[in-house]
C-alpha positions in Angstrom: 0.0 0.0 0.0 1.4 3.3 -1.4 1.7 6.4 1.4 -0.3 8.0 -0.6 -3.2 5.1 -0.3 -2.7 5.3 3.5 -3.2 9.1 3.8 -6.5 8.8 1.9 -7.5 6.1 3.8 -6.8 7.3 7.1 -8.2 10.9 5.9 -11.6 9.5 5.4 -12.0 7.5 9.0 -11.4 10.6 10.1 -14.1 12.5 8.6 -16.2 9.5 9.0 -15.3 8.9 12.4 -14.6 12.1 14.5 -18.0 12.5 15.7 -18.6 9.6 17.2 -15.0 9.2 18.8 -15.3 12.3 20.1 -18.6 11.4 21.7 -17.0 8.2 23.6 -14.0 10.3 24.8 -16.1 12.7 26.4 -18.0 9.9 28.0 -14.6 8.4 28.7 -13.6 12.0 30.3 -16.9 14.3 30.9 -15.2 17.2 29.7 -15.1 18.3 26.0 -12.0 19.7 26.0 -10.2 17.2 27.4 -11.5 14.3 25.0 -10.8 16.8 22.0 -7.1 16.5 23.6 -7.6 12.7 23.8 -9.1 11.8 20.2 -6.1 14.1 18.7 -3.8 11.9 20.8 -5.6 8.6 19.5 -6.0 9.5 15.7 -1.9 10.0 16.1 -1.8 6.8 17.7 -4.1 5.4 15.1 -2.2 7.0 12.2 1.4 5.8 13.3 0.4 2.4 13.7 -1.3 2.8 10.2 1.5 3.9 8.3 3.5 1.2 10.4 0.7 -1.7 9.4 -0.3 -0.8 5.9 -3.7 -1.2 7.3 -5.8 -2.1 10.5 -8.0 -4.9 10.7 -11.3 -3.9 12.2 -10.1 0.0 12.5 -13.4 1.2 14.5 -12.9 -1.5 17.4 -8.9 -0.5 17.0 -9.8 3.5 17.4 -11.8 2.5 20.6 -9.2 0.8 21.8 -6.7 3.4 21.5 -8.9 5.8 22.9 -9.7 3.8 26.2 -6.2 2.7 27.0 -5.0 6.6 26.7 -8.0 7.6 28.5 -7.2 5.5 31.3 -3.4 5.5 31.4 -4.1 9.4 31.4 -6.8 9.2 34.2 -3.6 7.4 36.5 -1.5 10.3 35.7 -3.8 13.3 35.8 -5.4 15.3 38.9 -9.2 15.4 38.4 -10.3 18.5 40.5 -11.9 21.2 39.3 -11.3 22.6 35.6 -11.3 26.5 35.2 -13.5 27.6 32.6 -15.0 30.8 30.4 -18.6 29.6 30.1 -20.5 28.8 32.8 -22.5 25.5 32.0 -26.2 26.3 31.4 -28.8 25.9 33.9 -31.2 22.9 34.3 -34.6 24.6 32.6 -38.2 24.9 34.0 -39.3 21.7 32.2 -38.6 17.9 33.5 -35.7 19.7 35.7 -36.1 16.5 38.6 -34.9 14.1 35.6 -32.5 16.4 34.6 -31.1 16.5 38.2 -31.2 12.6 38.0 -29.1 12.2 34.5 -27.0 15.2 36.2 -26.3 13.2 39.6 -25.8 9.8 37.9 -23.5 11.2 34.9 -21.5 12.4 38.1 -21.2 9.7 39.9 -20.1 8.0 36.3 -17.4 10.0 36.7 -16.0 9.7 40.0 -16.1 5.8 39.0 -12.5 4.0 38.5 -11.1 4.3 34.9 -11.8 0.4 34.2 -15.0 0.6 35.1 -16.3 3.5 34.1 -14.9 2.3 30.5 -16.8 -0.8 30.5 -19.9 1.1 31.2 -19.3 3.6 28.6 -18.8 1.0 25.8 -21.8 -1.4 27.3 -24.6 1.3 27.2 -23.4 4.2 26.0 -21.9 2.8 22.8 -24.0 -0.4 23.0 -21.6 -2.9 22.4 -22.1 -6.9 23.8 -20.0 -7.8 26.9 -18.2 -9.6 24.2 -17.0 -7.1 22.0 -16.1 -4.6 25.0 -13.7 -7.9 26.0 -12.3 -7.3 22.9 -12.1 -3.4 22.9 -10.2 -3.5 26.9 -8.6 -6.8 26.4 -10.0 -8.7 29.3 -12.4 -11.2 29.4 -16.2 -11.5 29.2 -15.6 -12.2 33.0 -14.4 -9.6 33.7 -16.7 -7.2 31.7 -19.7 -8.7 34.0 -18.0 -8.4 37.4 -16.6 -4.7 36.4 -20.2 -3.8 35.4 -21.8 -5.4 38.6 -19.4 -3.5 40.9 -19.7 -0.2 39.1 -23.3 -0.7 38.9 -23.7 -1.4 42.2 -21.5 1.8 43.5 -24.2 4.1 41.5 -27.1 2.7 42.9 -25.2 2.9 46.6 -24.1 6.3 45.7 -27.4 7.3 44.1 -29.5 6.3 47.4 -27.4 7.7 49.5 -27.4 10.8 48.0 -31.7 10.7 47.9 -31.3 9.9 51.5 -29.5 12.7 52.3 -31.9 14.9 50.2 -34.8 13.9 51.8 -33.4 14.4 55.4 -32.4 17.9 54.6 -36.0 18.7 52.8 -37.5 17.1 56.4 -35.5 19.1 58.8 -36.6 22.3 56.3 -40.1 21.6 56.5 -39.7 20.9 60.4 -38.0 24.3 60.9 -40.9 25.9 59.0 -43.4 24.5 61.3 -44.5 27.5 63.2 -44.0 26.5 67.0 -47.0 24.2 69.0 -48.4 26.6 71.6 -49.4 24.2 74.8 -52.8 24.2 75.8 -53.1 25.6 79.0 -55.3 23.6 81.6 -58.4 25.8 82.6 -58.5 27.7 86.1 -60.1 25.4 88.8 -63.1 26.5 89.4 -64.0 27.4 93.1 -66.2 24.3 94.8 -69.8 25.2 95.4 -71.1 25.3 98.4 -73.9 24.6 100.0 -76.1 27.1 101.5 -76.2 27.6 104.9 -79.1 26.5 106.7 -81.8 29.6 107.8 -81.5 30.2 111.7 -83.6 28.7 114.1 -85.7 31.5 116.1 -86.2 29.9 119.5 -89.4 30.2 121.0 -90.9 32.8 123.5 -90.8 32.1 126.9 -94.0 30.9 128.6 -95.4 29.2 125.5 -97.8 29.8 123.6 -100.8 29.2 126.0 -101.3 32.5 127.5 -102.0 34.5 123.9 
């Protein structure tokens, strides 16, 4: 295969490709930047093993490879803290904003997930590959694809209640602290006992009796 051959070749993956590449590197790194930086590095990759090869058997499964492995050998190096940026991301809207929280709390909690497994969940159902061809894509067996899923599927849902649990104890001590204060009822005053009139005096009689009137 002529250089020429290869440069045509590898110049229409690329246009064919790119979009959805870049899609599974941000899911790979949740920042769009950052997986523009990483599909660059992979193309390179991709293109040096290319020229190298004459060709690439299976080049989409390849690309994803190449992507993965530098996204998690990049994820061991880098510090993931906060990224500075110009635009501030846009606000949840009015409509279906309690789903929007949800996808926004579990998309976070993707990310906080180990490299490995946040890969394996990426390529299971974002990209909707079988266990079997994300095996093939990390290199590991279908095994492990299962086990990695069940764990990191199982940290979400941990994570996920936790985090409603919390939410609803700090909406109940809210709604408690609105509550406006229980007055006591106060008992009533005893009432005073009643008593009994006295009885009328008894007017003795006159001396003498009564014969003499």
């Amino acid at each position: 295969m002529t250089d020429r051959s290869v440069e045509d070749d590898f110049r229409e993956f690329v246009a064919a490709r790119s979009p959805a590449l870049l899609r599974t590197a941000y899911l790979l790194t949740g920042d769009w930047a950052t997986a523009e930086d990483l599909l660059q590095t992979a193309l390179t990759k991709i293109y040096l093993a290319w020229r190298r090869l004459g060709e690439i058997e299976a080049v989409e499964p390849y690309a994803r490879r190449v992507l993965v492995n530098t996204s998690i050998s990049w994820w061991r190096r880098r510090w993931h803290g906060e990224r500075p940026t110009e635009v501030l991301p846009e606000r949840a809207v009015a409509d279906r904003v309690d789903e929007q929280l949800e996808r926004d709390a579990l998309w976070r909690h993707v990310q906080s997930l180990p490299a490995r497994q946040r890969a394996v969940l990426v390529l299971r159902f974002y990209e909707d590959l079988s266990e079997a061809q994300t095996a093939a894509i990390l290199d590991i067996s279908t095994g492990t694809v299962k086990s990695q899923t069940s764990r990191a599927l199982s940290t979400l849902r941990g994570r996920l209640g936790a985090e409603r649990a919390a939410e609803q104890a700090r909406v109940d001590a809210l709604a408690a602290q609105a509550e406006p204060p229980k007055i006591p009822r106060q008992a009533p005053p005893p009432s005073a006992p009643v008593r009994a009139p006295a009885p009328a005096p008894r007017i003795p009689a006159p001396a003498g009796g009564l014969e003499g009137r």
